[in-house]
C-alpha positions as CSV (number, residue, x, y, z in Angstrom):
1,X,20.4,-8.8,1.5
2,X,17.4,-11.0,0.3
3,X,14.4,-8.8,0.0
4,X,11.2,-10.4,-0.3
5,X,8.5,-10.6,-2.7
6,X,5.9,-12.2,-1.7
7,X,7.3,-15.6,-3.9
8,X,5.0,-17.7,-1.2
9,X,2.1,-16.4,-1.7
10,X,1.8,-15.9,-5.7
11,X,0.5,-19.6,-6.4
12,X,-2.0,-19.2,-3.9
13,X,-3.4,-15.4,-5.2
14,X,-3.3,-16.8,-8.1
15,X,-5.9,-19.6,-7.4
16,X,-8.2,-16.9,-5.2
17,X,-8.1,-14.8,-8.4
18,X,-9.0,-17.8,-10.4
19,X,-11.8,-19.0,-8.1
20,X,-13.1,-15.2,-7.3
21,X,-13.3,-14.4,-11.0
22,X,-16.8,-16.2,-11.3
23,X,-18.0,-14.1,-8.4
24,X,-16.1,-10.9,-8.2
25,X,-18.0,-7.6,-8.7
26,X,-15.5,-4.8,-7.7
27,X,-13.9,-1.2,-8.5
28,X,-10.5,-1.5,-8.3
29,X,-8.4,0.7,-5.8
30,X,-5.4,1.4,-7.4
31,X,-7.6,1.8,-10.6
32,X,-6.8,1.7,-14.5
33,X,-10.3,3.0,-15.9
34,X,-11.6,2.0,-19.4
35,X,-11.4,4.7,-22.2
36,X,-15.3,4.7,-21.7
37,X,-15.2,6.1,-17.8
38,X,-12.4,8.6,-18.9
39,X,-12.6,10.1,-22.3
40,X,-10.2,13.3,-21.0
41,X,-7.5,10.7,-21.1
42,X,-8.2,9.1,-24.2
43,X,-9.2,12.5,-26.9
44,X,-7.1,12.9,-30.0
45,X,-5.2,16.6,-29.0
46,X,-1.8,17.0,-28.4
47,X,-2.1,15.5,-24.6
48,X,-3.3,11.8,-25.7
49,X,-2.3,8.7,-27.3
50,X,-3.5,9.2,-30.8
51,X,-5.5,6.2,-32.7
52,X,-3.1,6.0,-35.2
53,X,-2.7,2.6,-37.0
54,X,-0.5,0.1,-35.0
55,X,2.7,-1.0,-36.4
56,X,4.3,-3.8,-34.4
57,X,7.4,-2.6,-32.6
58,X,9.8,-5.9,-32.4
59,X,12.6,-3.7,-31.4
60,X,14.1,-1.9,-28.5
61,X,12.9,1.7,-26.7
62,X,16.3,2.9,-28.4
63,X,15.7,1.7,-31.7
64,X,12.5,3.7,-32.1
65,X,13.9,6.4,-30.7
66,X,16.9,6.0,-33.9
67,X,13.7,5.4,-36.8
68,X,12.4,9.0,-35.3
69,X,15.5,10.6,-36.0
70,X,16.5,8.9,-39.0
71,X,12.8,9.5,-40.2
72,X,12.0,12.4,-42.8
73,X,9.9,15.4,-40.9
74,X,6.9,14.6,-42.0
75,X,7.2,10.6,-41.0
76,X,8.0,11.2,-37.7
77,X,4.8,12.0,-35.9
78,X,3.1,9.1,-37.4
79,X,6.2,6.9,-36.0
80,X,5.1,8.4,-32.3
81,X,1.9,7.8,-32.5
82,X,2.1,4.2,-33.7
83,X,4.3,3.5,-31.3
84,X,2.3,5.3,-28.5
85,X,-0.6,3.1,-29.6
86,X,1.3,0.2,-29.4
87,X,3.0,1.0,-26.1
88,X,-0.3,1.3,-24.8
89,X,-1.6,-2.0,-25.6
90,X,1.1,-3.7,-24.7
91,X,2.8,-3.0,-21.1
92,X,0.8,0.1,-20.8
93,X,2.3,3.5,-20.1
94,X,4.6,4.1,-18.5
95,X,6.1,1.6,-21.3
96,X,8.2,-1.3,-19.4
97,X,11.2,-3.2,-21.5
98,X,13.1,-5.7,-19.0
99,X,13.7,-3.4,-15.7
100,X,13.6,-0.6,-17.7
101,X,10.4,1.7,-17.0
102,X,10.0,4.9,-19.9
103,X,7.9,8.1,-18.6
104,X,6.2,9.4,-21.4
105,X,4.1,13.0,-22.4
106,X,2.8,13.9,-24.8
107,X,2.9,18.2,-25.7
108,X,3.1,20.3,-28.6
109,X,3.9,23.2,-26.9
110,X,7.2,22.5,-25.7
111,X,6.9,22.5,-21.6
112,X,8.9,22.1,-19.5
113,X,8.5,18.3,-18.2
114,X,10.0,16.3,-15.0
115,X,8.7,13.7,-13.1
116,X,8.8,13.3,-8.7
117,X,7.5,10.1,-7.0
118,X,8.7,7.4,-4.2
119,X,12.0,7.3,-6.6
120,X,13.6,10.7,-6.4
121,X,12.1,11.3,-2.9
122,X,9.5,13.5,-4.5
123,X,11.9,16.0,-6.1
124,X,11.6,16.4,-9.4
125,X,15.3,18.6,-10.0
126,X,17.3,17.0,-12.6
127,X,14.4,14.8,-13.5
128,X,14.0,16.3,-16.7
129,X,12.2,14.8,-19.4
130,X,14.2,14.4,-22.8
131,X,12.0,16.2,-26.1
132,X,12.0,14.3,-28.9
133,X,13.2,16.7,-32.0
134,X,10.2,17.1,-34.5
135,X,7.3,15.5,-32.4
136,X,5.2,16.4,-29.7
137,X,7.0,13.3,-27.6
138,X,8.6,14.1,-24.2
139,X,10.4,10.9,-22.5
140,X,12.1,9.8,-19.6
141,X,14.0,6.4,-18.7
142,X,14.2,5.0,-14.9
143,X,15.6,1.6,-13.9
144,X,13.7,-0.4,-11.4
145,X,13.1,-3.9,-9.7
146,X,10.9,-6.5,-12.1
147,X,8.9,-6.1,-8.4
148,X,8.7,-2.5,-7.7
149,X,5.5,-0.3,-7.2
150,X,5.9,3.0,-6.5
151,X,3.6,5.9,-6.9
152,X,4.8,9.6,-8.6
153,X,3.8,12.2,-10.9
154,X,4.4,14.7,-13.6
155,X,5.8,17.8,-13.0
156,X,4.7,20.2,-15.7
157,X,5.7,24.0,-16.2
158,X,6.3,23.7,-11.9
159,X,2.4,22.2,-12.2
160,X,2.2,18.6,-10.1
161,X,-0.3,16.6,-12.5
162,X,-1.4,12.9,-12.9
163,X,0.1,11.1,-15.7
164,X,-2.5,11.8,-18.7
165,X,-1.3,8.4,-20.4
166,X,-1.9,6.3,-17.4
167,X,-5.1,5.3,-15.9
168,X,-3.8,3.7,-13.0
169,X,-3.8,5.6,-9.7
170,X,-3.3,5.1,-6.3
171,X,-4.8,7.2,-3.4
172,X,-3.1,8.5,-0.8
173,X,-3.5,11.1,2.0
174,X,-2.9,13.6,0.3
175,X,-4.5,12.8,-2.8
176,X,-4.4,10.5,-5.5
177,X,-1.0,9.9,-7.7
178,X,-0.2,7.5,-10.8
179,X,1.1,4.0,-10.2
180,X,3.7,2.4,-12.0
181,X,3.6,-1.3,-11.1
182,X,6.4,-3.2,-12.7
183,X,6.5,-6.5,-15.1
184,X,6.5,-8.7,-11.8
185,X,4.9,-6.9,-9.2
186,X,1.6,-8.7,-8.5
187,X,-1.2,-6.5,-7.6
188,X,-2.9,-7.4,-4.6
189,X,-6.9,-9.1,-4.9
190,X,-7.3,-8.9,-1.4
191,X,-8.0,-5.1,-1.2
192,X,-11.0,-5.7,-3.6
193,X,-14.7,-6.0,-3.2
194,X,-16.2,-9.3,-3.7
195,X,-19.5,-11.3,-3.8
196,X,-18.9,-12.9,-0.6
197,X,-19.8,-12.3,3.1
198,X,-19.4,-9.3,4.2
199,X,-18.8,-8.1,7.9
200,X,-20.5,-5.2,9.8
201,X,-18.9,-1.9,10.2
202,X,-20.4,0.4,13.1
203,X,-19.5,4.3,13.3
204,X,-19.3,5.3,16.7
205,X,-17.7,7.9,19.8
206,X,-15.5,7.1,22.4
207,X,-15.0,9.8,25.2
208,X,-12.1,9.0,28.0
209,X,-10.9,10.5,31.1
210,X,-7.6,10.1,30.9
211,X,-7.0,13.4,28.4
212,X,-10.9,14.0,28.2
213,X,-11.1,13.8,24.1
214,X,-14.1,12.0,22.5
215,X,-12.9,10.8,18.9
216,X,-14.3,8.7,16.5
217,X,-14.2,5.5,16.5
218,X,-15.3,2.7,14.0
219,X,-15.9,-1.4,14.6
220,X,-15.6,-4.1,12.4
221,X,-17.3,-7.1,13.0
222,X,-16.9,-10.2,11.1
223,X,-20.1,-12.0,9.2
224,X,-22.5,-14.1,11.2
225,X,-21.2,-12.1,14.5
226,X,-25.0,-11.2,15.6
227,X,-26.3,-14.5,15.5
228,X,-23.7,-16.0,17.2
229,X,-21.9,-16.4,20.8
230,X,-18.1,-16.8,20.6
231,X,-15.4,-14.8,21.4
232,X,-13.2,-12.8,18.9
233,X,-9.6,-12.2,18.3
234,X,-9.6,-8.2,17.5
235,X,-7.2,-6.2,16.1
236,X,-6.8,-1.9,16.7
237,X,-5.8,0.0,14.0
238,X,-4.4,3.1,14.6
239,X,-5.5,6.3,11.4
240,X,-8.1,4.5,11.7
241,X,-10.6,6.3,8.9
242,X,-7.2,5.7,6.1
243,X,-7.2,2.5,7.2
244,X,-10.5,1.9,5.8
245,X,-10.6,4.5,3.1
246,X,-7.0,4.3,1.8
247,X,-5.4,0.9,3.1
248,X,-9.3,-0.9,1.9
249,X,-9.2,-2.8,5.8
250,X,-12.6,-3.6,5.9
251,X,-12.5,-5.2,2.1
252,X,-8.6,-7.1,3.3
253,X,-10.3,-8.4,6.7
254,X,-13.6,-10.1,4.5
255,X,-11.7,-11.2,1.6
256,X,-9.0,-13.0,4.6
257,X,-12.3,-14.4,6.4
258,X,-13.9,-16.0,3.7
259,X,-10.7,-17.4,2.5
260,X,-9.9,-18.9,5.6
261,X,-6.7,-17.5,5.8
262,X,-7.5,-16.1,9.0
263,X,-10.1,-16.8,11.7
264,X,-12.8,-13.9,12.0
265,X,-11.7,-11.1,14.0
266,X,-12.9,-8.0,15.6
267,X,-11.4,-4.3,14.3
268,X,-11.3,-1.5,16.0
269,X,-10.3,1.4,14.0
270,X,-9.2,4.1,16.1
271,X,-9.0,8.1,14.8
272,X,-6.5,10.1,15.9
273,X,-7.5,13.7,17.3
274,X,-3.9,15.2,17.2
275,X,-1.9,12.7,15.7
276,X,1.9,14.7,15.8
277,X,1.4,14.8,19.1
278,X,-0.4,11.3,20.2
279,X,2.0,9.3,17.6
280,X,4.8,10.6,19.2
281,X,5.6,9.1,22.2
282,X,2.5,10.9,23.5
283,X,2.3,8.4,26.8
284,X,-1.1,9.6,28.3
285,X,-2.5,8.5,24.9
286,X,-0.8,5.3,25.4
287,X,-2.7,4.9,29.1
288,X,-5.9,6.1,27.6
289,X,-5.7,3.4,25.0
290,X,-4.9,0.8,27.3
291,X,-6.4,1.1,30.4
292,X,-9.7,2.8,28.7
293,X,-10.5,2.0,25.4
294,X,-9.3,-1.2,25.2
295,X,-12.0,-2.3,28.1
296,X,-14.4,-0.3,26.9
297,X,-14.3,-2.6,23.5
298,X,-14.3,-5.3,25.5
299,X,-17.3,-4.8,27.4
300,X,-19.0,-4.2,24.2
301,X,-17.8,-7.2,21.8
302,X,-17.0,-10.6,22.5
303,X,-13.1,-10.3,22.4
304,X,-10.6,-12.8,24.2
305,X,-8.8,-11.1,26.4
306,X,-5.7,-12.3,26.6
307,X,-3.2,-10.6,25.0
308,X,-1.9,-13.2,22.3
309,X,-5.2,-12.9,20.7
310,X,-5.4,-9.0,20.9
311,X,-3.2,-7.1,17.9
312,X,-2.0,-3.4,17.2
313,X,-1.4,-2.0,13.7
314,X,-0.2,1.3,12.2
315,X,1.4,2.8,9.4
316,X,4.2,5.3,9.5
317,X,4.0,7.2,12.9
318,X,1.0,5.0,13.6
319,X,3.9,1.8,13.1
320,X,5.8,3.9,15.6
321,X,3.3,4.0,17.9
322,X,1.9,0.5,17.7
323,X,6.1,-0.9,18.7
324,X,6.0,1.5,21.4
325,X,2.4,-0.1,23.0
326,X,3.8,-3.4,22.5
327,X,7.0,-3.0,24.2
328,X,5.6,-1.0,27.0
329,X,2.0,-3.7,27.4
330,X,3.1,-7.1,26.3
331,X,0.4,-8.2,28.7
332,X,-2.4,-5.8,26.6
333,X,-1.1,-6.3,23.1
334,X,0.7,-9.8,22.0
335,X,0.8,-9.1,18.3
336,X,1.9,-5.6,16.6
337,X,1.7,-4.7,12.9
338,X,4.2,-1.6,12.0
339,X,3.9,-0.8,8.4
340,X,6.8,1.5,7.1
341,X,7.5,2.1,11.1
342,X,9.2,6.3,11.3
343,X,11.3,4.6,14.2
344,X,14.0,7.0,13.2
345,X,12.3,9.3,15.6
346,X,12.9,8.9,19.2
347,X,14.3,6.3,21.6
348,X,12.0,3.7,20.5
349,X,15.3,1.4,19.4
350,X,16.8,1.9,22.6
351,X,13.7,0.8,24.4
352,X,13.6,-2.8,22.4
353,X,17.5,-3.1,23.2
354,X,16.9,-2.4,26.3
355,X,14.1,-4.7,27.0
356,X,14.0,-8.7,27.6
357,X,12.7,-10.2,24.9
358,X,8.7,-10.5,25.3
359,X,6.0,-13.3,24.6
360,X,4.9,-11.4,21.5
361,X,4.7,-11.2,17.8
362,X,6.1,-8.5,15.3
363,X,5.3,-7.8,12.0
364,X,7.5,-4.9,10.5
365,X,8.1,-4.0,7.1
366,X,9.7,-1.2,4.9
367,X,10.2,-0.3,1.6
368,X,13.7,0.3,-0.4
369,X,12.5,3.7,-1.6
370,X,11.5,5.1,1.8
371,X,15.6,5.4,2.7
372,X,15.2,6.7,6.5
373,X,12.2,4.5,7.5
374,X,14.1,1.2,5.9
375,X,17.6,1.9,7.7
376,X,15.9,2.6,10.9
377,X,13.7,-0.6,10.2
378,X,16.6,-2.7,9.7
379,X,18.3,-1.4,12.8
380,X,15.8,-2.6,14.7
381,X,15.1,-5.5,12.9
382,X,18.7,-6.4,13.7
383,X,18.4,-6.3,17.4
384,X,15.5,-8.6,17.0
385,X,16.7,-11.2,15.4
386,X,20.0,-11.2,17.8
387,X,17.9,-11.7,20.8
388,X,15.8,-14.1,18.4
389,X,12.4,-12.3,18.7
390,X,9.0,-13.5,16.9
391,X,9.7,-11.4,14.4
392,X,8.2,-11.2,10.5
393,X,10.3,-8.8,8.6
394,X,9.4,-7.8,5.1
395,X,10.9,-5.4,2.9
396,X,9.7,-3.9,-0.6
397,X,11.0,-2.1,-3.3
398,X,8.5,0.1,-2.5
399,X,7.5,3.6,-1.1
400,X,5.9,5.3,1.9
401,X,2.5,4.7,0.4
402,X,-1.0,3.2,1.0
403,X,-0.5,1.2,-2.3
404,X,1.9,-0.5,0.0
405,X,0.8,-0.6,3.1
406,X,-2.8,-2.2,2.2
407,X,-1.3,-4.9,-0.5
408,X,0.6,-6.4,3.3
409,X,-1.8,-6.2,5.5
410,X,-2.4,-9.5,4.7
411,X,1.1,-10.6,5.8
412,X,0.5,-9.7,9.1
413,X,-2.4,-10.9,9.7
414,X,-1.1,-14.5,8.7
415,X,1.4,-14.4,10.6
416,X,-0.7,-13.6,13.5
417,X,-3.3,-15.7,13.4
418,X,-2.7,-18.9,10.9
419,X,-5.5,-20.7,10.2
420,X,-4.6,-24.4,11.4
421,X,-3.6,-26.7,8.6
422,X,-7.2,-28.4,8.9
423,X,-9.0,-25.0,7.9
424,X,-10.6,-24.7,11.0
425,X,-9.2,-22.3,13.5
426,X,-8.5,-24.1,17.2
427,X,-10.7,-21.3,19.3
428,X,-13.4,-21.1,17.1
C-alpha cells in the first residue's frame, strides 16, 4: 500500500513559502513560541533544559546514553544538560535521529512518567518512561514515519500535561496537546495569516421549519465579493465554528484564493445544535439542510446552483455526514470532503455499494494512527474505485486531529475546483 505524502505538492509550498516570506505577518497555529513569549518553559529548575555549555554530540541517542553511565557521579548531570541544550537546538525536543523520535522530561523528584497521544490510542499503560540512573533525565524512544505528525502528551504522576521541552502545540477540541512533527513532515503555510486579501466573514442565525432549531451560522465571502456581480462556487462545512477556530478555514480559503489555486468561493459554516444526534444519520437534519438552508444561502449570496459547483465537508462524524448528503442529493451536492470519515458507524458502506455510481466528486482521507476510521476508510475506498468513482483518496500517518485535518483541506479543494492551466478559472 502506497500512502501519500503530499510529494506533489512540496516544490510548490516551497515557492509560496519563499514568495510569502517578504509579506507574511502571522501566529502560527500549531505554534513553537520563542523563549521570550514563554519563560515557564525555558527557567533553569529541574523541569527545563538548562543553559549549560554545548558540547557537540556527533554520536548516537545510545551512545550518550553509555558516556552517562560510564561517566563518574558528579559528570553526569553536566553530560544531560549539554546534551539537552544541544538536542534542543538541533531537531528540537522531542529529539529526532533517522525515524527514531526520543520523549524526554526532565525531574528530580523521581515521578512517575508515560506518555499517551495518536500512537498508543491515547493510553499511556506500558508507556513508561525509562529514568536515567544519577540525573534528573526521564526518556522514552518511539519509531515513526520520516512523515508522521501526531499530537500526545505527558502523563505525569496520573497528571495529563503538555510537554515542558516542547513549544509546539496543536489545538484541538478538547484542548491543546504537543506536536511532534517528524524530519520530513512538511508543516502546512496554508493555515497561516498573511498580508494578502482577505475575505469577509459574517456571523449570523438560521431558523428552519423542518425541526424548528435556529443555530448559528457563519459566511465566508471571498475578497472583492461586495463590489462585484458574479456568481460563486460555495462550499458548507459542517462543526462549522472548529472549522474556523481549529481547522484555520477562513486563513486556508484566502491563502488558496490569492494563490490561484482555487477560484473564490462562498463558505458556509454550519454549527451543529446536537451533533450525536444530527451527525448520525439524523435524516430530518439532512432535509433541513437541503431543502432549507441550502436555498436560503442561495437567496442571499450569489452561488451557482448547480450541484457540481456546490461542495460538503466535515471531519470525523461531520465526514460521515457529508458521504451520507452526497449519496442521498447528488443533485444538491456534487463534491464532498470527508476528513477522517467515522464510517465504521452505520450502513453508510452499504448505501455507496448499493448505489449507481453518481456524477460527483469525493475527497476522503484517513490517517494510519486513527486504526478504525482508516480500515473503514479503505473499505469504502475500495468499493469506489471498483465501480471507478471520482474519487481522491489520501492517507497519513497521522491521527484523528485538527493538525490533520486543516494541513488537507487544501487537497480537496484542488481537487474540486482546479484552477485551469491558464490561471484563470473558466466561470469567473
Amino acid at each position: 500500500m502506497v500512502l501519500s505524502t503530499k510529494l506533489n505538492q512540496n516544490l510548490l509550498r516551497f515557492l509560496q513559502i519563499l514568495v510569502l516570506s517578504l509579506i507574511v505577518a502571522f501566529t502560527p497555529s500549531c505554534s513553537t513560541a520563542p523563549e521570550s513569549q514563554n519563560p515557564e518553559l525555558y527557567a533553569a529548575d529541574d523541569f527545563s533544559v538548562r543553559r549549560a555549555d554545548p558540547a557537540v554530540f556527533t554520536g548516537s541517542f545510545t551512545d550518550f546514553i553509555t558516556s552517562v553511565y560510564q561517566a563518574p557521579a558528579e559528570e553526569k548531570q553536566a553530560l544531560v544538560d549539554s546534551f539537552l541544550h544541544w538536542a534542543d537546538s538541533t531537531t528540537g525536543i522531542p529529539y529526532i535521529e533517522d525515524t527514531t523520535a526520543y520523549f524526554l522530561y526532565i525531574n528530580g523528584s523521581n515521578p512517575q512518567v508515560a506518555v499517551a497521544g495518536d500512537f498508543t490510542g491515547w493510553d499511556p499503560t506500558n508507556q513508561d518512561f525509562i529514568p536515567l540512573s544519577g540525573t534528573n533525565l526521564f526518556y522514552a524512544a518511539y519509531q515513526f514515519e520520516n512523515d508522521a505528525r501526531l499530537d500526545y502528551k505527558l502523563v505525569v504522576n496520573g497528571n495529563w500535561i503538555l510537554d515542558p521541552l516542547n513549544p509546539s502545540t496543536c489545538s484541538g477540541g478538547y484542548g491543546p496537546n504537543s506536536e511532534l512533527s517528524m524530519a520530513a513532515y512538511i508543516q502546512p503555510p496554508e493555515i497561516e495569516s498573511y498580508n494578502i486579501p482577505h475575505g469577509s466573514l459574517l456571523s449570523t442565525t438560521f431558523s428552519d421549519t423542518t425541526q424548528g432549531r435556529t443555530r448559528a451560522v457563519r459566511v465566508y465571502t471571498p475578497p472583492d465579493y461586495a463590489e462585484g456581480t458574479q456568481s460563486y462556487r460555495s462550499i458548507y462545512f459542517h462543526d462549522g465554528s472548529e472549522q474556523i477556530d481549529l481547522g484555520f478555514a477562513e486563513n486556508v480559503l484566502d491563502f488558496m484564493i490569492s494563490q490561484e489555486l482555487i477560484p473564490p468561493i462562498i463558505a458556509i459554516f454550519v454549527d451543529p445544535i446536537n451533533r450525536n444526534e444530527e451527525y448520525l444519520y439524523d435524516y430530518d437534519f439532512m432535509t433541513m439542510f437541503v431543502n432549507e438552508l441550502v436555498p436560503w444561502i442561495d437567496a442571499q449570496y450569489r452561488t451557482m446552483p448547480e450541484a457540481e459547483y456546490r461542495a460538503v465537508a466535515g471531519v470525523s462524524a461531520g465526514g460521515l455526514t457529508s458521504l451520507l448528503f452526497t449519496v442521498q442529493h447528488p443533485d444538491v451536492f456534487g463534491n464532498c470532503g470527508a476528513f477522517s470519515p467515522a464510517i465504521w458507524f452505520g450502513d453508510l458502506i452499504d448505501q455507496y455499494e448499493a448505489s449507481p455510481v453518481l456524477p460527483v466528486k469525493i475527497y476522503m482521507d484517513a490517517g494510519t494512527y486513527e486504526p478504525s476510521i482508516y480500515n473503514s476508510s479503505m473499505s469504502l475506498k475500495g468499493i469506489l474505485d471498483d465501480d471507478q468513482w471520482n474519487l481522491r483518496w489520501r492517507a497519513w500517518h497521522e491521527g484523528h486531529s485538527w493538525g490533520s485535518w486543516r494541513a488537507h483541506l487544501d487537497d480537496a479543494l484542488t481537487y474540486f475546483w482546479p484552477m485551469a492551466t491558464s490561471g484563470i478559472d473558466d466561470r469567473y
